[in-house]
N, C-alpha and C positions, 0 to 999 in steps of 0.2 A: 537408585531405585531397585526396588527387587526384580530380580531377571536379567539384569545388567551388571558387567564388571564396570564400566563407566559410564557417565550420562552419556546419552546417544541421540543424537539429531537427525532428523529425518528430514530431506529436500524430494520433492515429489513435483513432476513434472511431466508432461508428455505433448513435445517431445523432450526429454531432457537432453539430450546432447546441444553444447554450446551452450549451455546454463554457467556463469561463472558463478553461483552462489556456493557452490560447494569450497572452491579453494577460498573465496572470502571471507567464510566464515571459521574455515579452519585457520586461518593465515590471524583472524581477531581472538581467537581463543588461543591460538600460538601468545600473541602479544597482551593478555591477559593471564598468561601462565596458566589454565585453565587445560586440563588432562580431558580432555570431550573429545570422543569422535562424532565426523558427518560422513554421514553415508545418502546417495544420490538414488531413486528409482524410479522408472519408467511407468506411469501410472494412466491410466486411461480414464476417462471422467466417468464411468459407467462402473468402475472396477471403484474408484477411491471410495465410495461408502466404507467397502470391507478392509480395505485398505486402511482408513483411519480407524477401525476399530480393532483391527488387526493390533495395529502400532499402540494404541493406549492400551491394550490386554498385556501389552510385550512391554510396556515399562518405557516408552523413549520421553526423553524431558520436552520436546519438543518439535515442532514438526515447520515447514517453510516451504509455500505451497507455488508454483508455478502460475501465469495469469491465465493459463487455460484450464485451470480448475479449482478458481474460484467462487465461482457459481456453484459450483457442487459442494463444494466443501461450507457453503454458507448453507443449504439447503439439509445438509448431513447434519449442521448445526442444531439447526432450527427444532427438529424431532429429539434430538439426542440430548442437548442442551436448555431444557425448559428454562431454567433458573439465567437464560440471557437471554436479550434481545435479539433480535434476528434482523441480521444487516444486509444489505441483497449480495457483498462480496464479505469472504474471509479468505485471509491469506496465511494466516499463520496461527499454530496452537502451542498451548506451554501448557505448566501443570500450576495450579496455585492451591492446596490444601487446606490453607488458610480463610479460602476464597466460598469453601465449600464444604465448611467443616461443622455443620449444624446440627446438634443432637441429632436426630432423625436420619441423617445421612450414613451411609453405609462407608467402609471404607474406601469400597471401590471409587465412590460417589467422591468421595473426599479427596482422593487422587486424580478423578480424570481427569480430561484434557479438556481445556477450553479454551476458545475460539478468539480472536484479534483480527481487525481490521488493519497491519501496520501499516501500509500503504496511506491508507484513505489518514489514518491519526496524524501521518508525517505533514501529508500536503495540508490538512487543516493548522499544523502549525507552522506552516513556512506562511500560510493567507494569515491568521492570525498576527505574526510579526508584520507582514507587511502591511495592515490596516492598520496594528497599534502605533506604527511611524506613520500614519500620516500627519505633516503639520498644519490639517485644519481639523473643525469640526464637523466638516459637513456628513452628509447621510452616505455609508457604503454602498455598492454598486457590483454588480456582476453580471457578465454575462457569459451566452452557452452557444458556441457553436458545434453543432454534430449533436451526437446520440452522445453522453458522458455514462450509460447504463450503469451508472449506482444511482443509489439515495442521496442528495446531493447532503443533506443533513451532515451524509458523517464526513462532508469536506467540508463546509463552513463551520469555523467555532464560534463558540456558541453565545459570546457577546457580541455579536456581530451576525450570528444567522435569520436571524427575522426580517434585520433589513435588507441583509442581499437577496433573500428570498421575493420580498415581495418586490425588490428591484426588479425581478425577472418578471414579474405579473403584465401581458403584453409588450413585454420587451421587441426592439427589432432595431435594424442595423443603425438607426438613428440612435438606440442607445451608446453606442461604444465610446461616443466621446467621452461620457464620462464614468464610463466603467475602470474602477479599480482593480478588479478582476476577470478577466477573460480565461475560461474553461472550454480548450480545444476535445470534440472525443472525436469518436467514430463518425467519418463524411462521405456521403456519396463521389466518387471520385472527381464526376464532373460537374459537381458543387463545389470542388475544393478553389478553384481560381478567384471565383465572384467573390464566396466567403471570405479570402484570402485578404481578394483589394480590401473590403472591406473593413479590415484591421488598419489602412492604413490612417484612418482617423483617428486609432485612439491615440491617449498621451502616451507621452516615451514615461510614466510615472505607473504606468498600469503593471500590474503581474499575471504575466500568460504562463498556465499551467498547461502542456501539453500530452493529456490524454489520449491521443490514437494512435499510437504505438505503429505511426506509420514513418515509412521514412523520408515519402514526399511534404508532407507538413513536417516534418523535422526539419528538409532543407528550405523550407519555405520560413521558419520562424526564425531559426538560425539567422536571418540575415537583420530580423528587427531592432531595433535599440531597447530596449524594456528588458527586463529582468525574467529569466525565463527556466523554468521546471520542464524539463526534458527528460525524457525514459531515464538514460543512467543515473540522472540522479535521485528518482522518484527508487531506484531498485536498491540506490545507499541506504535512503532513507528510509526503506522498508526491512532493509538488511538488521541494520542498527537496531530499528524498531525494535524487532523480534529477539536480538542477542538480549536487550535491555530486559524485556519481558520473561526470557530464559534464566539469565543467570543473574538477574535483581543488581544488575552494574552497567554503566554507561559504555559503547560499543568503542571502540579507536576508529572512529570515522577516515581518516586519513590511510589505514592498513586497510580500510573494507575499499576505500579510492583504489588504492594500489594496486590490490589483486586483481581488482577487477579488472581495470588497464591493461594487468599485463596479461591476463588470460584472454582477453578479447584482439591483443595484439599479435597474439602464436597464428 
């Protein structure tokens, strides 16, 4: 890109210290033989507007956004970004030329930066697989406990989102038996125990995505039998995402494990 002796990635966070996405993603471009630096900064949800515009005038291929400013950075979207949908989170930006390259369009226009949900893309396709095995026919099912603050849209795919949706249409703890899916978010603390028993109805065949990035409901699901989407690996699968959507090649899932691991273990 012009401005850059290399493509150059941007991790933006605040607070960023204890972020391993930085060595992750170098440690996946290490194992891609891919010549990219990442560079890490300290960004404040009131500051990233300039921040990201900053970064698309400066030429970086892409950027990898922390969950406390994701809302912002969907909001920065939303105005800046006519030509896409406006998702209530983005997590991450690349450049696609290709994508925005319409007579009418200016160069700049042709190069910015635009906007990905990778998080929200991943978990829709970990529910997608685990609906496509089910071995019956019956109707999909889901349900929600806590605040999950997205659109649930961009977690259900999309042969499969009308049913779970209207599954949820007066949903309540009666439903869990036969929910397919269960979506933990954000819980009032001393709602978490009731909510909790609560799970212990559904089948051991259901997949619980865990949402609230807490670590009392981590040690609480951890102990379930069901197949379960917990923080670290919702932040592989967003990792990934975003290398995919950068450099137009599939991430080494296993190198993004590793570093993570081992920077969370120093």
């Amino acid at each position: 890109m012009d401005g850059t002796t290399e493509p150059i990635i941007a991790v933006l966070g605040h607070p960023i210290a204890g972020n391993p996405s930085q060595l992750a993603i170098e440690r996946a471009f290490e194992a891609m033989k891919l010549d990219w630096r990442v560079m890490s900064f300290d960004v404040t949800p009131e500051n990233l507007p300039v921040a990201l515009h900053g970064l698309e005038v400066l030429g970086v291929r892409g950027i990898l956004l922390g969950k406390n400013l994701v809302r912002e950075a969907a909001q920065w979207a939303a105005g800046h970004l006519p030509d896409q949908p406006s998702p209530v989170v983005l997590d991450c930006f690349y450049r696609d030329p290709i994508f925005r390259s319409g007579p009418q369009g200016s160069a700049s226009e042709r190069s910015g930066l635009l906007g990905f949900d990778a998080e929200g893309h991943w978990i829709s396709a970990q529910i997608h697989a685990h609906l496509a095995a089910k071995p019956d026919d019956s109707a999909a099912a889901a349900y929600v406990i806590g605040e999950v603050g997205r659109d649930l849209d961009s977690l259900f795919p999309e042969p499969f989102r009308d049913t779970l949706n209207q599954s949820l249409v007066d949903s309540d703890a009666a439903s869990i038996p036969t929910a397919d899916v269960i979506l933990i978010g954000q819980i009032d603390a001393d709602a978490v125990a009731m909510e909790i028993e609560d799970l212990s109805t559904m089948p051991s065949s259901s997949l619980v995505v865990d949402l609230s990035n807490s670590d009392v409901i981590a040690e609480v699901v951890a102990d379930l039998e069901n197949t379960i989407i917990h923080i670290d690996q919702r932040r592989v699968g967003m990792i990934c995402q975003c290398i995919e959507k950068w450099v137009g090649k599939a991430a080494p899932e296993e190198i993004v494990i590793d570093a993570i691991e081992e920077y969370m273990a120093v």
